[in-house]
N, C-alpha and C positions, 0 to 999 in steps of 0.2 A: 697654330697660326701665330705669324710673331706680329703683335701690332706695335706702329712707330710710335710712342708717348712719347709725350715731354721732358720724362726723368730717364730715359733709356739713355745709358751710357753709348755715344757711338765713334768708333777707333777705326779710322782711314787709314792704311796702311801707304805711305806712300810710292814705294818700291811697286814695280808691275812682278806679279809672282808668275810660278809654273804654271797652267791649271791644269797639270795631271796629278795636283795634289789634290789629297780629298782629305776628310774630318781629319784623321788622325795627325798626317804631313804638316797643313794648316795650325792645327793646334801648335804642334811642337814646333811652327815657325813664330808662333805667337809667344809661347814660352822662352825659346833659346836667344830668337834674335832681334823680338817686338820686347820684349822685358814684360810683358802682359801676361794676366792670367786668362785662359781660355773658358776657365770656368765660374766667374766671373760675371756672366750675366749684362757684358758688354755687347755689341752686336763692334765684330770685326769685318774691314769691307776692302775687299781685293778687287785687282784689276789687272786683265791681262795686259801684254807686253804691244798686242795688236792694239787695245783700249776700244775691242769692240764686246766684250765682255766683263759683267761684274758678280762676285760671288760675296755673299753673305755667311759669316759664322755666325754663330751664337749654341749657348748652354740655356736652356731652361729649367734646369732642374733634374730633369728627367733623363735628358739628354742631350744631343746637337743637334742644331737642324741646320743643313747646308741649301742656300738658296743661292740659285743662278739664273741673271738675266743677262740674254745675249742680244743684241741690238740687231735690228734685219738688213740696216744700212746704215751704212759712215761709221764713225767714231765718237767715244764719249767728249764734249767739248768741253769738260770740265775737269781738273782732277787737282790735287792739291800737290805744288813743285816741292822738289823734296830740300830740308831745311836743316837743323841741327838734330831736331829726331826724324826718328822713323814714322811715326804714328802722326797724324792731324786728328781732328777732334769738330766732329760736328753736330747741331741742333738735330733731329727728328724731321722737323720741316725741311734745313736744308737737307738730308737724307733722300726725301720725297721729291724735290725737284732733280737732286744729281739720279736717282733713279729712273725721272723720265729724261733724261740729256738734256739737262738744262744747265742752271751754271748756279749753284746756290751764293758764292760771291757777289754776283748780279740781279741777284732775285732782290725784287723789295718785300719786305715781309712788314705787318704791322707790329710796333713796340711791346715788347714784352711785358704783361702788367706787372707780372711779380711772378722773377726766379724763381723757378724750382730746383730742391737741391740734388 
């Protein structure tokens, strides 16, 4: 089970990928053209090109585990516009709202008491 903490490292891919890539494809698009280690213990987070699907990488250790949510209707209303990298960078919480189609940008969330590293 992967659960979203607060110290979980989490890497938005901003590009919309293939999704006929699976573990292996993904990884070495995270190594060759993310500059990121897949094994790493990051949670990477893709989106199709329609933005009615999201998939999940991550390493635990052990291995990968590939997660995917596919939306029943519409589109994701939120995704991060693509900048000088590739990669956006977001909290666990915001993670939790962009996984129900929300917009974590918009989200109010309450102040952080104290960062974690």
């Amino acid at each position: 089970m992967i659960q979203l903490v607060p110290q979980l490292k989490i890497l938005v891919c901003v590009e919309p990928v293939d999704f006929r890539k699976g573990i292996d494809s993904l990884a070495a698009l995270c190594r060759k053209q993310l500059d990121a280690d897949p094994f790493s213990g990051a949670v990477f987070v893709f989106r199709n090109r329609a933005a009615t699907t999201v998939k999940l990488l991550v390493y635990d250790g052990d291995g990968f585990w590939l997660c995917i949510k596919r939306l029943s209707r519409g589109k994701l209303g939120w995704w991060p516009e693509a900048g000088a990298t590739p990669l956006h960078t977001l909290a666990s919480r915001q993670l939790q709202v962009l996984l129900n189609n929300g917009s974590p940008s918009g989200a109010r969330f309450a102040p952080e008491w104290r960062r974690l590293p």
